[in-house]
FIVEXKOL-19335 format. One record per residue (C-alpha): residue number from 1; z, x negated, y negated. Coordinates in steps of 0.25 Angstrom, whole numbers. Each point is the difference from the previous one (the first is absolute). Example, Ala and Ser with C-alpha at 12.3 -4.5 7.8 and 13.67 -1.06 7.14 Angstrom:
<rs>
R   torke       Z       X       Y
R       1      31     -49      18
R       2      -2      -6     -14
</rs>
This chain:
<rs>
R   torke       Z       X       Y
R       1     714     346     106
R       2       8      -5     -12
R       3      -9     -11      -9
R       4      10     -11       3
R       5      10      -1       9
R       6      14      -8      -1
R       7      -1     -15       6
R       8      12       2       8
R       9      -5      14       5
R      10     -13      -6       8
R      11       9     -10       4
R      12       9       8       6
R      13     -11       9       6
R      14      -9     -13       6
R      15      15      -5       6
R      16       2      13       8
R      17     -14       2       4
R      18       1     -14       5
R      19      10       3       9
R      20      -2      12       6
R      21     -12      -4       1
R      22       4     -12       9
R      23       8       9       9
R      24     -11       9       2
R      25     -10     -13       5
R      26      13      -1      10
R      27       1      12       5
R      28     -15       3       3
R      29      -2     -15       6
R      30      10       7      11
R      31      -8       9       2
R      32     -11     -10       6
R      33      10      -9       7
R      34       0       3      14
R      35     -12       6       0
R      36      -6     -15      -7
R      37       6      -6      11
R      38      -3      10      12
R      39     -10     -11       7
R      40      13      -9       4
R      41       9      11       3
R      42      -8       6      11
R      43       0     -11       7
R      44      14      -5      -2
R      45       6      14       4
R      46     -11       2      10
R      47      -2      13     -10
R      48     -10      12       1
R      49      -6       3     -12
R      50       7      13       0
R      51      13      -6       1
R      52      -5      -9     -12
R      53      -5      12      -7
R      54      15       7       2
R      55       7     -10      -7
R      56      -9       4     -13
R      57       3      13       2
R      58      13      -1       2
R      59       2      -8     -14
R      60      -7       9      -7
R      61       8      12       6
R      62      14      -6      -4
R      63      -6      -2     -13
R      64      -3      14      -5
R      65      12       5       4
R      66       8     -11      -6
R      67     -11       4     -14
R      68       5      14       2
R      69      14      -4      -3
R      70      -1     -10      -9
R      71      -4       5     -12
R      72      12       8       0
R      73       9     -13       1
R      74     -10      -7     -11
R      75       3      12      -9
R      76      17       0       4
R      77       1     -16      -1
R      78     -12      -4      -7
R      79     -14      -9       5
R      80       3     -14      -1
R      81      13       1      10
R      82     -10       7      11
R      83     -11     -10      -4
R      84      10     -12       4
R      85       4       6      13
R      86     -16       4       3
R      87      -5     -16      -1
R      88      15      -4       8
R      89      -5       9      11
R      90     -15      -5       0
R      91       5     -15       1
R      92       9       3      11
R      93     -11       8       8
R      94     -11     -12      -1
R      95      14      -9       6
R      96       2       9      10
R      97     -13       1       6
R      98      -1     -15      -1
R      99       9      -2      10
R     100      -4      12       8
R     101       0      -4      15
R     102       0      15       5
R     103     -11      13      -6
R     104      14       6      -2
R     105       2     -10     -11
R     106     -13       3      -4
R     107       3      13      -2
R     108      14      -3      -7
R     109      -7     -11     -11
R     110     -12      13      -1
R     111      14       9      -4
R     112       7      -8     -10
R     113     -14      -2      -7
R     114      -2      13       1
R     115      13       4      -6
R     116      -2     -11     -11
R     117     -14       5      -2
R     118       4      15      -3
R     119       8      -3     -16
R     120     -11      -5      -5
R     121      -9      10      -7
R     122      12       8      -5
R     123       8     -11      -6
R     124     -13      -8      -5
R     125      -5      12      -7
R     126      11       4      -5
R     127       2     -13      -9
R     128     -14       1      -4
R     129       3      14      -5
R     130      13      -2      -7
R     131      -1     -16      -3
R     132     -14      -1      -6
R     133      -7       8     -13
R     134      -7      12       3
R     135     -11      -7     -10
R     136      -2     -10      12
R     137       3       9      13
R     138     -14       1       6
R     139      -2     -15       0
R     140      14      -1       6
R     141      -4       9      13
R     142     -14      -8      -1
R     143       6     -13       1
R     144      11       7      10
R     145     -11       4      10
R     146      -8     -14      -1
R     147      10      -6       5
R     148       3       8      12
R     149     -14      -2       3
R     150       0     -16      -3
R     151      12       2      11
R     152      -8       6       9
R     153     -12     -13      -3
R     154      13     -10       2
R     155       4       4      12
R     156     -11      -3      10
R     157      -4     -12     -10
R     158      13      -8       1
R     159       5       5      13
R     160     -12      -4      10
R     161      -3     -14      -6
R     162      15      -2       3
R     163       1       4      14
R     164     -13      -6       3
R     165       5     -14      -4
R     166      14       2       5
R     167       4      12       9
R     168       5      15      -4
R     169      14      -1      -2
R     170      -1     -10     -12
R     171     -10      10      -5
R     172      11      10       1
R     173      11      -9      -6
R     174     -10      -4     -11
R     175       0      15      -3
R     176      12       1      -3
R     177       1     -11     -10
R     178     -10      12     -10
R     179      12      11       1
R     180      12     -10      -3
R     181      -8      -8     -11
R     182      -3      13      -7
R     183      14       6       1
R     184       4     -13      -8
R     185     -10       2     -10
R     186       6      15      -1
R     187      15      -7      -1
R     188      -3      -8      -9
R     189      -7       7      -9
R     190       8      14       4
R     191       3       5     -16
R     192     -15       5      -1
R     193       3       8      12
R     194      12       8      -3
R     195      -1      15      -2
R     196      10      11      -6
R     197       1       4      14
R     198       6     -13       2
R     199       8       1      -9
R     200       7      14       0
R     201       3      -4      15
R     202       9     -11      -5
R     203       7       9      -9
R     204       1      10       9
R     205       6      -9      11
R     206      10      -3     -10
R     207       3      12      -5
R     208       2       6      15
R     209       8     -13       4
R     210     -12      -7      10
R     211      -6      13       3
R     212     -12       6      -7
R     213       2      14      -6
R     214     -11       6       8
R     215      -5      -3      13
R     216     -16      -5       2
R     217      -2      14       9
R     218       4       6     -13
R     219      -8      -6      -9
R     220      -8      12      -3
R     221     -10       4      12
R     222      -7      11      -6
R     223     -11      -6      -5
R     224      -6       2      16
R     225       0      16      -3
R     226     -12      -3      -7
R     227     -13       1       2
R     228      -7     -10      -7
R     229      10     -12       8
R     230      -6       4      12
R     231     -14       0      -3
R     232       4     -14      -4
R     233       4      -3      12
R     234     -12       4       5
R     235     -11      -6     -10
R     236       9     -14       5
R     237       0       4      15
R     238     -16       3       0
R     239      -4     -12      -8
R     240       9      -9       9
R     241      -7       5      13
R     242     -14      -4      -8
R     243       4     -14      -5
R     244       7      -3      16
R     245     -12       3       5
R     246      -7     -11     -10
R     247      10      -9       4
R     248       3       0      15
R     249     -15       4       5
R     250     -12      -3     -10
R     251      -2     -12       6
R     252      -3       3      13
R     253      -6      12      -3
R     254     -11      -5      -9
R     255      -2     -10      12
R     256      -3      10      10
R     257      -6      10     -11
R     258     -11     -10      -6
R     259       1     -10      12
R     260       2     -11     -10
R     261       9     -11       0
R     262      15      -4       0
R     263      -4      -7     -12
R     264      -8      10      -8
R     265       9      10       3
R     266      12      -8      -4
R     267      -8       0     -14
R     268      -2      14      -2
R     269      16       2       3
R     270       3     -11     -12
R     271      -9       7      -9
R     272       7      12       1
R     273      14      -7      -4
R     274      -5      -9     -11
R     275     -10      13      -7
R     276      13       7       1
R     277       7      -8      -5
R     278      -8      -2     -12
R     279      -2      15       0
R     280      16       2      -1
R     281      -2     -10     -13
R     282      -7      10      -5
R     283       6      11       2
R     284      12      -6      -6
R     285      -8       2     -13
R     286      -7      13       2
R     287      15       6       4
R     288       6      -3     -11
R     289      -9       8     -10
R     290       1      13       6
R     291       8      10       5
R     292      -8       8      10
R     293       1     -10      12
R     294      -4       9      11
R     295     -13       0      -7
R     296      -2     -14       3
R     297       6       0      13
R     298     -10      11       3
R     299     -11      -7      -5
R     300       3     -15       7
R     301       4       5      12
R     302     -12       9       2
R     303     -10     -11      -1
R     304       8      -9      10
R     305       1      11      11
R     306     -14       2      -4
R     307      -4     -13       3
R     308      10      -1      12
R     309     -10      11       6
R     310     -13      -9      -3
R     311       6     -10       9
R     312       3       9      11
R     313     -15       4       0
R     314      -3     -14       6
R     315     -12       0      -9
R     316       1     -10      -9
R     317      -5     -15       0
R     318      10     -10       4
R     319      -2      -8     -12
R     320       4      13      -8
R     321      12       2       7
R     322      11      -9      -7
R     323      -5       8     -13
R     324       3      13       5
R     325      14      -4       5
R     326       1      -8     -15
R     327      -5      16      -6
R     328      12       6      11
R     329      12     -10      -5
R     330      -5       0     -16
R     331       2      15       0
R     332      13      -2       8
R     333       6     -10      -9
R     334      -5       8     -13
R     335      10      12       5
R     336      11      -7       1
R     337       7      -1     -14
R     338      -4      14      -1
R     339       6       5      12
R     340      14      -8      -4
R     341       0       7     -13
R     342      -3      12       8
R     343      12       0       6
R     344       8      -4     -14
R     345      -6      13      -5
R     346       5       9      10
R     347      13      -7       2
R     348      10      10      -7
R     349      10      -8     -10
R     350      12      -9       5
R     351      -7       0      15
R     352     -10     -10       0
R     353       7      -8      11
R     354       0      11      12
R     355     -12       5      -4
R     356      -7     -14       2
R     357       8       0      11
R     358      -5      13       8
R     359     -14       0      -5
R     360      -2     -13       4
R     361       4       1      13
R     362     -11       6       2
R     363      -8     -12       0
R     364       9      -8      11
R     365      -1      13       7
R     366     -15      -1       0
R     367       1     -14       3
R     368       7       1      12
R     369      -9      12       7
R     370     -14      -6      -6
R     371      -2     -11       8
R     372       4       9      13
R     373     -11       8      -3
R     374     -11      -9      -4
R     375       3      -9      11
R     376      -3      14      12
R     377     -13       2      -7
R     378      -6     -14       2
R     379       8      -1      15
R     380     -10      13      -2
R     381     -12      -9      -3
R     382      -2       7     -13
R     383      -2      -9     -12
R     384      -6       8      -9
R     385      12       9       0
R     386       9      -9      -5
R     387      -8       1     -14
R     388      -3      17       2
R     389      17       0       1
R     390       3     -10     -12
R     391     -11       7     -10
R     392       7      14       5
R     393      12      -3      -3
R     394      -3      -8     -13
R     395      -6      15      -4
R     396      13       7       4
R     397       6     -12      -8
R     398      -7       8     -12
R     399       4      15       4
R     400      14      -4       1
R     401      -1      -9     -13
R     402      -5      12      -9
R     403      11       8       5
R     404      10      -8      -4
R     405      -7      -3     -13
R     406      -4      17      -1
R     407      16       2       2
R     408       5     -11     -12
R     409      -9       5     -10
R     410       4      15       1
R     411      15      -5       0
R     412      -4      -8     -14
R     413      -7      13      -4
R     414      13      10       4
R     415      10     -11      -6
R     416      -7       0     -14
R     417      -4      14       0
</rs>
């Protein structure tokens, strides 16, 4: 990193990573909205918890397969367009649902979210990567992965109070007021957002009179003949299931496995999300002064799924519960940066959009299957297998990450041979 850096350079970089930073609260404060308000729902729909839990898995469905695409349009038209019609989608899904009188609704609101939901990884870190110096990169997917996780802390925090002092629907249309307020801020301040992508569309479309030289399916799909892409997609899918099953069912099963309270249990959830959340702080740092980053995601990760497993001994006291889930989420959150510059790495050139796109599809696709399986094993009335499955596939998480790392570094090797 250079000694001193221009002023107006910092400023530019602080301004993007502001905003894509807001958009990225946004889209992972979606993510807990039904499920925040769940409690109301079921009784206004006289709703199964299955058909509850459909509606999640029906978001995050339409999401990875709307990620899939969506890099390739990022790359064709450029991020900040996508990232416009993303947070437009997600105010009108939290409208939608607020006047929801039918579960088909429901499911209609659960659609457009999830179709707003799906252009937000490849179109946020694609700005990160071409709007914001290479010298400050690692702190920019720190900063990037804290807020999705303060959007997973709002959700439940904002939303419940609301609906407990009112009734759901304003919660919903509340929720909406997130979305559109920060597709303002993007609008107004839309010059820190624009790409070359961006603008080569506009010549394009000029020079073809309206229509774009090339069409988005031709944008260049063959980046997916390649190997490391895929075990992209899968290092995202495996760590996905892990983190669902922290999300939707560590609760109830640290009740049943310790017998301990709503309360207790409660905490040992919130320490996982605020020590990662530190944890991602620090990764910020450690990432940005290396180059190996499967090393660290190998390393992070292995202790969490290591501690995952203590939990699911059962054999721990309960006051020394919250800890370990603090040790699970601080090695989570240290891997993060890393496994966004990961990706950066193994990204071949002018392709960072559809590779974000595709790879991290694999998350929304492990989002949408993780909470199905979680949920049979404690219909099964086995707790501790909840934690056996997050610390196994926290350890595939490192097989598949020293692939993709394994693969880059040969590539480097071959190009400088």
């Amino acid at each position: 990193m250079s000694a001193s850096l221009p002023a107006s350079s910092i400023r530019q970089d602080a301004n993007v990573i502001g905003l894509v930073a807001a958009a990225h609260t946004t889209s992972h404060f979606f993510h807990l909205l039904l499920p925040s308000l769940f409690p109301w729902l079921k009784d206004a729909f006289n709703a199964s918890y299955v058909e509850l839990g459909l509606l999640v898995t029906v978001f995050f469905i339409v999401s990875s397969v709307v990620q899939f695409f969506a890099g390739f349009v990022v790359d064709r038209f450029g991020a900040r367009i996508v990232l416009y019609v993303g947070l437009a989608l997600l105010g009108l899904s939290a409208l939608v649902l607020a006047s929801a009188h039918h579960y088909a609704v429901l499911m209609a609101g659960a659609v457009l979210a999830g179709l707003g939901n799906g252009v937000f990884h490849p179109a946020d870190l694609t700005l990160l990567n071409k709007r914001v110096s290479v010298e400050r990169l690692g702190h920019a997917f720190s900063t990037h992965s804290i807020a999705g996780t303060l959007g997973w802390a709002l959700a439940p925090a904002l939303l419940v109070p609301i609906a407990l002092a009112t009734d759901w629907r304003v919660a919903f249309a509340c929720a909406a007021v997130l979305p559109l307020g920060v597709l303002a801020l993007l609008l107004v301040f839309r010059d820190h957002l624009q790409t070359q992508a961006e603008s080569d569309a506009v010549a394009s479309a000029k020079a073809s009179g309206g229509m774009g030289a090339k069409s988005v399916a031709g944008a260049g799909a063959g980046f997916m003949r390649e190997r490391g892409v895929w075990l992209c997609f899968g290092f995202f899918f495996v760590i996905a299931v892990a983190i669902s099953g922290v999300k939707t069912f560590s609760i109830p099963a640290l009740r049943e496995l310790f017998g301990m309270s709503l309360a207790t249990a409660t905490t040992g959830f919130t320490a996982y999300m605020l020590a990662s959340a530190a944890g991602t702080v620090l990764g910020g740092f450690i990432a940005s002064g290396r180059s190996r980053h499967e090393r660290t995601i190998a390393v992070t990760l292995g202790v969490s799924g290591a501690f995952s497993l203590v939990i699911a001994s059962g054999l721990a006291a309960l006051w020394m519960v919250p800890l370990l889930m603090a040790v699970v989420g601080f090695g989570a959150g240290l891997s993060a940066p890393s496994r966004d510059l990961l990706i950066r790495a193994a990204a071949p050139k002018n392709a960072t959009g559809r590779v974000y796109g595709v790879v991290y599809s694999g998350l929304d696709v492990g989002f949408a299957l993780g909470p199905l399986s979680f949920g049979f094993l404690m219909d099964l009335g086995s707790p501790a297998s909840v934690f056996v499955v997050i610390g196994i596939f926290q350890m595939l998480a490192v097989v598949t990450a020293l692939g993709v790392g394994g693969r880059t570094a040969a590539s480097a090797e071959r190009a400088t041979a």
